[in-house]
C-alpha positions in Angstrom: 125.5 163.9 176.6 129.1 163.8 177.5 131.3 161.0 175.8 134.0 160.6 173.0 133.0 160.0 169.4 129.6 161.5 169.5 127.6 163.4 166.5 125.5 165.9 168.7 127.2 166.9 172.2 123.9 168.7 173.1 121.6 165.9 172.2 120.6 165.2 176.1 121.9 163.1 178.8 119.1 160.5 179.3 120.1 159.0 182.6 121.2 160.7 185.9 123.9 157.6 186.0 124.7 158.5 182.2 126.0 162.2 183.6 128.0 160.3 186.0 129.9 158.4 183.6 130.3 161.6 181.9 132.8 162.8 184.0 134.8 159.5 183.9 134.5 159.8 180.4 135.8 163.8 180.1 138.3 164.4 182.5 139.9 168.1 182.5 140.8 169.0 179.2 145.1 168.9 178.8 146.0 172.2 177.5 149.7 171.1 177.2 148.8 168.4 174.6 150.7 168.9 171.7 149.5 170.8 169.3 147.9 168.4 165.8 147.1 169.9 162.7 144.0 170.5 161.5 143.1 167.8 159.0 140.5 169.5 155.6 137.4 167.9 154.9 139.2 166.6 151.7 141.9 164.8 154.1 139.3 163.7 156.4 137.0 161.4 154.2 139.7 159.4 152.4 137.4 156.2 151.4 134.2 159.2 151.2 136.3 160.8 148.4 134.4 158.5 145.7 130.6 159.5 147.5 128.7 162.7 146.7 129.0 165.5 149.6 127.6 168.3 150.6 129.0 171.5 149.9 128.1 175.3 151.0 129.5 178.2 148.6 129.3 181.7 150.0 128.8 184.5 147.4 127.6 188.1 147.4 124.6 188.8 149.6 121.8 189.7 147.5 122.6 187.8 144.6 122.2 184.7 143.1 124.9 182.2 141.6 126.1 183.4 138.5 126.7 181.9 135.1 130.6 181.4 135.9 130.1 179.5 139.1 126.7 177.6 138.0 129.1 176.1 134.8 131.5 175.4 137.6 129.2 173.6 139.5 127.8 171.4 136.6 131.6 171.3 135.4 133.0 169.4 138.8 129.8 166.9 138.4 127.8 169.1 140.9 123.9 169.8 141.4 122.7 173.2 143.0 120.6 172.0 145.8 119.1 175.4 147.3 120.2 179.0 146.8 119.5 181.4 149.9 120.0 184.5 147.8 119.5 187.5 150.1 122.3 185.7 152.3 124.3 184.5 149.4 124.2 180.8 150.1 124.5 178.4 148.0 123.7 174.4 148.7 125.3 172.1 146.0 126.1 168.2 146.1 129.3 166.9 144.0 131.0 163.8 144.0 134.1 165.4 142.8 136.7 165.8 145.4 138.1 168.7 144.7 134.5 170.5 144.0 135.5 173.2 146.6 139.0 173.8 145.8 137.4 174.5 141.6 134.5 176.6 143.0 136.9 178.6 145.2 138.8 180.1 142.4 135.3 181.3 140.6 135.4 185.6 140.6 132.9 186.1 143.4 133.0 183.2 145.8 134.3 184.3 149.2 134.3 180.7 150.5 133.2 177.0 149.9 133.4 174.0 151.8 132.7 170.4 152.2 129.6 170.4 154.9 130.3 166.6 155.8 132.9 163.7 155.6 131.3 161.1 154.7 129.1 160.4 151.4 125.2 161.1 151.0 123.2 159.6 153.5 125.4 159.7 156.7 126.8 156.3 157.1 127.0 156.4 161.2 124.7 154.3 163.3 125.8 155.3 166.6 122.6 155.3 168.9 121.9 159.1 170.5 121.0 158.0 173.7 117.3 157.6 175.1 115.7 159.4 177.7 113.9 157.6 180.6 110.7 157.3 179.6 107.5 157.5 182.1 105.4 154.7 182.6 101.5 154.7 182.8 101.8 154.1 186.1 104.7 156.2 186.7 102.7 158.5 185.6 99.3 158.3 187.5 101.4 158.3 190.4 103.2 161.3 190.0 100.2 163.2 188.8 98.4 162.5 192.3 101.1 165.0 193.8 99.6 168.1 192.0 97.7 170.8 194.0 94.9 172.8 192.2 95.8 175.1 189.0 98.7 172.7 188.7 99.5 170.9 185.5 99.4 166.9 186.5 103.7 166.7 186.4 104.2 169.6 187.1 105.2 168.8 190.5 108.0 167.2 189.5 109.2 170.3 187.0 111.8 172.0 190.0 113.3 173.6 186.8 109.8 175.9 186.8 110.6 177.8 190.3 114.2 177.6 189.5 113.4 180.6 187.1 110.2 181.7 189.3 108.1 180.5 185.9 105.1 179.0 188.5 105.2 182.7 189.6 105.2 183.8 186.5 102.2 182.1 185.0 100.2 183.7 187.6 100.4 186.5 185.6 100.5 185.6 181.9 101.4 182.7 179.8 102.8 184.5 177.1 101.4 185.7 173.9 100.2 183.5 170.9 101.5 185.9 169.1 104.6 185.3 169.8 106.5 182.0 168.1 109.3 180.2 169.3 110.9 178.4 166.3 112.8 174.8 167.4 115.9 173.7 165.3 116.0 170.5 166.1 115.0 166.4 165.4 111.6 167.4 164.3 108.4 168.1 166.8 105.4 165.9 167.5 103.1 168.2 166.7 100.1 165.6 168.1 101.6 165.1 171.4 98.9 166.3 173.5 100.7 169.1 175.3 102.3 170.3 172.0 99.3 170.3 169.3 97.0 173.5 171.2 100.4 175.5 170.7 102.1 174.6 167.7 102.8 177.0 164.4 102.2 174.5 161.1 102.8 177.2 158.9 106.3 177.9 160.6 107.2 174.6 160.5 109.5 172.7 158.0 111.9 169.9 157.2 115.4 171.4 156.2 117.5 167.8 156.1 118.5 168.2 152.3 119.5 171.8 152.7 115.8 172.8 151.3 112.3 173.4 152.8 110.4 170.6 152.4 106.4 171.7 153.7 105.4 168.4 153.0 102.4 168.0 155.6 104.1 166.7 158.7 107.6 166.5 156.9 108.6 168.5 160.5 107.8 165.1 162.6 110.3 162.7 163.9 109.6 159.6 162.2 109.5 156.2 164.2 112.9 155.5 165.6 114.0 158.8 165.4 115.3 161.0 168.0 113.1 162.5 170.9 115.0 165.6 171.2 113.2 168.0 169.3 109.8 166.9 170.8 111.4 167.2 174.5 112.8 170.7 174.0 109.4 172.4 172.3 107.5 171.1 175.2 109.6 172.3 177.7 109.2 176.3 175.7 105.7 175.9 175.2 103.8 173.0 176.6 100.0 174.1 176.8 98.9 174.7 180.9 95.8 172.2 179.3 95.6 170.2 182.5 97.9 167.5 180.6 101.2 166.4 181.6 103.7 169.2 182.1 103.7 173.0 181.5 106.3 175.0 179.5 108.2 178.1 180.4 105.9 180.1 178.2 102.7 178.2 177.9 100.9 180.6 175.9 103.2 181.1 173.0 103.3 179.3 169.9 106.5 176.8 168.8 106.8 175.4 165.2 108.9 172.6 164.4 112.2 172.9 162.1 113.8 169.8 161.1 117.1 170.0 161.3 118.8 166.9 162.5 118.9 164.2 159.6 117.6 160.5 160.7 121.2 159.9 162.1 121.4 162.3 164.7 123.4 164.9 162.2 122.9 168.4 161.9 124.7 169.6 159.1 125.4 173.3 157.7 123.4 173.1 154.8 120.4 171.9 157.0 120.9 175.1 159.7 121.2 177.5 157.1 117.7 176.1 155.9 116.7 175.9 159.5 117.4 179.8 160.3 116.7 181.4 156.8 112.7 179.6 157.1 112.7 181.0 160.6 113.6 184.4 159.6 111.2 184.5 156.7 108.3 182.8 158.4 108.0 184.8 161.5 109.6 183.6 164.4 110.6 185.8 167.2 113.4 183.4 168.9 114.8 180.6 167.8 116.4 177.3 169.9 118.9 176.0 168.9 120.1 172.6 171.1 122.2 171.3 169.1 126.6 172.1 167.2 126.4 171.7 163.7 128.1 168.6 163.0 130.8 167.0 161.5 133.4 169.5 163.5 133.5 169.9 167.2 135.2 173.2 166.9 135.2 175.1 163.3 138.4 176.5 162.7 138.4 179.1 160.0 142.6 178.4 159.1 140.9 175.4 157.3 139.2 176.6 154.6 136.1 174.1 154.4 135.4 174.7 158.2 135.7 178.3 157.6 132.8 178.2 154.7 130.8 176.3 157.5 131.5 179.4 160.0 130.5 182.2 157.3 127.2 180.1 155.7 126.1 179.7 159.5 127.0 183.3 160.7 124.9 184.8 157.7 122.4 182.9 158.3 122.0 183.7 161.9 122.3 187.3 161.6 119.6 187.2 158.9 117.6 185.6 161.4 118.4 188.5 163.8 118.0 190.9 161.3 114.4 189.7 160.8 113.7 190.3 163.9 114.7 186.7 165.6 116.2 186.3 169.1 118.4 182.8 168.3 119.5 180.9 171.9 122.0 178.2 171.8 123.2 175.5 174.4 127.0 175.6 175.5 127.3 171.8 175.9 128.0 169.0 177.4 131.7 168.7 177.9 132.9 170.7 181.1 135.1 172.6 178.5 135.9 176.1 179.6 135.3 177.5 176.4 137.7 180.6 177.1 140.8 178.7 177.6 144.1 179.5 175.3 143.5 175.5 174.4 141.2 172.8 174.2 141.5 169.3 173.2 138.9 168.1 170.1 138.6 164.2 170.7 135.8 163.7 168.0 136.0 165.6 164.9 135.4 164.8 162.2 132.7 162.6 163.8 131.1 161.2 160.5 134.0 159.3 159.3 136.8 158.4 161.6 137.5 161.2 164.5 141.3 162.2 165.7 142.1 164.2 168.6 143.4 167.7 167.3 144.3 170.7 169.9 142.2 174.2 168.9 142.3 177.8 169.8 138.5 178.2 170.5 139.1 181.5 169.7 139.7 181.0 166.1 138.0 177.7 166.2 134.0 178.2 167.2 131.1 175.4 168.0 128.0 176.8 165.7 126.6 178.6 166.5 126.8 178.9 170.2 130.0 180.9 169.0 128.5 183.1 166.7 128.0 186.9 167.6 124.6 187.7 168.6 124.0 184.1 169.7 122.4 184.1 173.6 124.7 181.2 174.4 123.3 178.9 177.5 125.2 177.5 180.3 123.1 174.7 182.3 122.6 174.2 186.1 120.5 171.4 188.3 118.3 171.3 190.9 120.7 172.8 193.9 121.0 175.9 191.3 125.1 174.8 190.5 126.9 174.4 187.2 125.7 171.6 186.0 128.8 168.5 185.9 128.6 168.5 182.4 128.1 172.3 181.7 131.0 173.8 179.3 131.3 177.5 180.7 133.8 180.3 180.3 134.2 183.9 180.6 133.2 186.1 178.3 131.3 183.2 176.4 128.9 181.8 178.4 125.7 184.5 178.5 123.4 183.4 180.9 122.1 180.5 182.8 119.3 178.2 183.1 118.1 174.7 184.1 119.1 171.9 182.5 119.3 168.8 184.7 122.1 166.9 186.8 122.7 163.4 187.9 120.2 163.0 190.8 123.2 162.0 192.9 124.7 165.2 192.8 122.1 167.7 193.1 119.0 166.4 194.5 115.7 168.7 194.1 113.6 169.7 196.8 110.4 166.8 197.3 107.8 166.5 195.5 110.3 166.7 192.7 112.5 163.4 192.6 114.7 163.2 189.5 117.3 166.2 189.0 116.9 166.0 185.5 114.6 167.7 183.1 110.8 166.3 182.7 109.1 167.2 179.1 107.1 165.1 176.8 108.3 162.7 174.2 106.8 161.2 171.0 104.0 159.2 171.0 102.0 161.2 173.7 105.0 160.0 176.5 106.7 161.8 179.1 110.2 161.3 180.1 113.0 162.4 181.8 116.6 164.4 179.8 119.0 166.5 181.0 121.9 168.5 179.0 122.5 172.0 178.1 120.0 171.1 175.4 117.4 171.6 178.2 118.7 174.6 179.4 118.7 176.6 176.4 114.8 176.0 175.8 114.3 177.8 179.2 115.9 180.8 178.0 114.3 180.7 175.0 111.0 180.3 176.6 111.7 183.4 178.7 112.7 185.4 175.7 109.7 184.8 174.5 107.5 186.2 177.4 109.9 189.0 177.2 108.9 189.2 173.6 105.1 189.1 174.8 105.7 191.9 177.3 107.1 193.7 174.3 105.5 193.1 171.4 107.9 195.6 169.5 110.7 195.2 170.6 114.0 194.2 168.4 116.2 191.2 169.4 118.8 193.7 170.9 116.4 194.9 173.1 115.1 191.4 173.9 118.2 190.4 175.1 119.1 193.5 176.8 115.8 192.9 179.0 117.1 189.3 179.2 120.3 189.9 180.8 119.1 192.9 182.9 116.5 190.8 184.7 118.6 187.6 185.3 119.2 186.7 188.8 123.1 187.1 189.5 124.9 184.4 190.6 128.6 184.1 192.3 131.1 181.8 191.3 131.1 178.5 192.9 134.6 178.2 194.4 135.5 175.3 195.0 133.4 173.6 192.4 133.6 169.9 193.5 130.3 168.9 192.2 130.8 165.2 192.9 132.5 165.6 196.2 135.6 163.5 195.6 138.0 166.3 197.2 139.4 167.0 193.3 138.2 170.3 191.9 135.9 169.5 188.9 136.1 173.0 186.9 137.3 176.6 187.7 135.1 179.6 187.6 136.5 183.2 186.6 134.6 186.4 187.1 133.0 188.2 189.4 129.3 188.2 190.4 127.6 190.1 188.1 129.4 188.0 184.9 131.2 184.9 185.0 132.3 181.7 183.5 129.9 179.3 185.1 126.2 181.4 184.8 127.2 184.5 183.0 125.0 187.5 183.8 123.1 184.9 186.2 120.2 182.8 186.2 117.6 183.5 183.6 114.4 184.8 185.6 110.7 184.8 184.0 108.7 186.7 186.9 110.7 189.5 186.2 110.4 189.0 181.8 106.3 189.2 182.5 106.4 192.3 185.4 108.8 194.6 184.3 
């Protein structure tokens, strides 16, 4: 989803025309804009400063809060939420505006920050988006294309032999031993192409910062977002002869709740989110999603700097425990290695301003994070997808994840260039984003991972880039045809801006 004053750029594009707009929407990012501070948290939220926020406070690995910063805590009217100890986390709620500032000058406390803007709950109603949704109908008559062995939609899934996953399957489906956890909206675990494949004891609800295993507490509710539900099915949809297959249909997926019920995922939520995965088995994790309210986290400020260290522990705890974590680039056309880019949105909980970053020193988490497989997206003509952010050195690989049908068309049966997966309710319907191209890595890190029982998440990804399928720049990249160049690649074949090492390739994650 590419427009201004959004809460979760990778939250899909629903509607081929809705990628379109994009592009009117986003036009090249002005690097000589001039330069805006960076406003804190505590600037941000002016009418917030009365409401209780969430806070993270980063202490010694290992340990938990101590006497001098829990009397802190209670002192500034604050409430320990969770404590992550082995990645020295801590989750508190205060309604004091300057909570961080007093906790910051507690012995011990390397950073703390304001996760939000605006007061407990999120106040913003701003719809998400929804994806086209299948008919009955539709459906019956796109299931009559299928040819034996097939799953019923799968005809119209060109993403599969975009990453030679039909081939793939014809040797292995992946290993139920093998769990792919999903950060995200929450999972319909009943959905009929979910349920023969999901992990209930790997999933959770993290909103508050906490695990709450409340039975089902890892479900959208009704009105909630889709999102979540879309991208487990396209990781791990069951080959059941029902609806659509995933990447790596014989693998498990558990369902993290992430995203709160307005479409925000903040810090204290993904620290839950990759500390349960860690510690509950998962061997990848997906990750479709920045963690809101900042666009870019720029670590001169010293809340959004808290944000980057809670999130980068938490990550590499995840890897440490043996968890390959995949991330979507987004939706933006940004090149994320440029010297500049302009932030329209941020913060986008309260009242967003336009601010000019370094993304160098100011990172989207955790796509940013070291040891993050970060995702570009492409459509169904195997390009850059319009809405794709890329750049050199940032951008690891590549994968499908949908384009407006106008500008990359697939091959027939197929007839929608964006991204088919199932949807709540037992539904099927149509997104497209980097949040759809990220699941398809994860789902071949996964096989990979079921190839390789042991190996570690370096070695994962090793396989993972080595087996990609290498992909030029495109030059010129005039995706909508207008004559006016749309984006610039850098980099040579074997690495570059727009697909990284290449297209992510799943014949070659189950044969070699």
């Amino acid at each position: 989803m590419s427009r201004p004053l959004i809460r979760s750029r990778r939250t899909a594009v629903p509607l081929g025309v809705a990628v379109v707009s994009a592009l009117a929407l986003w036009p090249a990012v002005s690097a000589s804009a001039a330069p805006a501070p960076v406003p804190s948290a505590t600037e941000a939220k002016g009418a917030a400063a009365e409401g209780t926020l969430s806070y993270v406070v980063n202490i010694r690995p290992g340990h938990g809060p101590s006497a001098a910063l829990r009397k802190a805590i209670a002192k500034a009217g604050g409430t320990v939420v969770a404590s992550y100890d082995r990645i020295g986390v801590v989750v508190a709620t205060s309604a004091d505006p300057a909570f961080a500032e007093t906790v910051r000058a507690v012995r011990g406390v390397h950073s703390a920050g304001a996760t939000r803007t605006a007061p407990l709950p999120a106040q913003s109603t701003t719809d998400v988006g929804t994806p086209k949704v299948l008919t009955e109908k539709q459906t019956r008559a796109l299931a009559a294309e299928a040819e034996p062995g097939q799953d019923p939609l799968e005809p119209q899934q060109w993403d599969l032999p975009a990453i030679k996953a039909d081939k793939a399957h014809k040797k292995t489906l992946g290993s139920d031993r093998v769990t792919v956890a999903v950060l995200d909206t929450g999972v319909d675990d009943t959905h009929p192409d979910i349920a023969p494949n999901f992990d209930r004891a790997g999933s959770v609800d993290c909103v508050d910062g906490k695990a709450d295993t409340a039975d089902g507490a890892w479900r959208p509710k009704s009105g909630e977002s889709p999102h979540g539900t879309h991208v487990a099915g396209e990781i791990a949809a069951a080959k059941n002869g029902v609806g659509v297959t995933g990447v790596a249909p014989g693998v498990k997926v558990s369902g993290i709740k992430v995203g709160n019920p307005d479409g925000f995922f903040y810090a204290e939520a993904v620290v839950c989110g990759f500390v349960w995965a860690a510690e509950h088995g998962a061997d990848v994790t997906n990750n479709s999603y920045f963690t809101d309210p900042w666009y870019f986290n720029c670590v001169a400020d010293p809340d959004q700097k808290a944000l980057v260290e809670a999130i980068t522990r938490a990550t590499r705890y995840a890897e440490k425990k043996g968890a390959v974590n995949v991330a979507a680039a987004g939706n933006e056309n940004f090149d994320l290695a440029a010297e500049e880019l302009v932030d329209p949105s941020s913060p986008n909980d309260t009242t967003p301003g336009e601010r000019t970053v370094d993304p160098s020193e100011c990172f989207d988490i955790p796509t940013q994070l070291p040891g993050v497989v970060t995702v570009a997206s492409t459509g169904a003509k195997g390009l850059k997808s319009s809405f794709s952010n890329h750049g050199l050195g940032v951008v690891d690989i590549a994968a499908p994840g949908g384009d407006s049908t106008a500008y990359q068309t697939p091959e027939p049966p197929a007839t929608s260039g964006l991204i088919l997966g199932p949807l709540p309710g037992g539904k099927w319907g149509y997104m497209a984003g980097t949040s759809m191209a990220s699941p398809h890595v994860a789902g071949v890190a996964a096989l990979i991972k079921s190839r390789h029982p042991y190996a570690p998440p370096a070695l994962v990804k090793a396989l993972l880039y080595a087996e990609a399928d290498a992909v030029p720049c495109t030059d010129p990249y005039d995706i909508d045809g207008d004559g006016k160049i749309d984006a610039v690649c850098e980099g040579g074949k074997n690495r570059n801006g727009f697909y990284g090492v290449g297209v992510a390739d799943a014949l070659d994650a189950v044969r070699r």
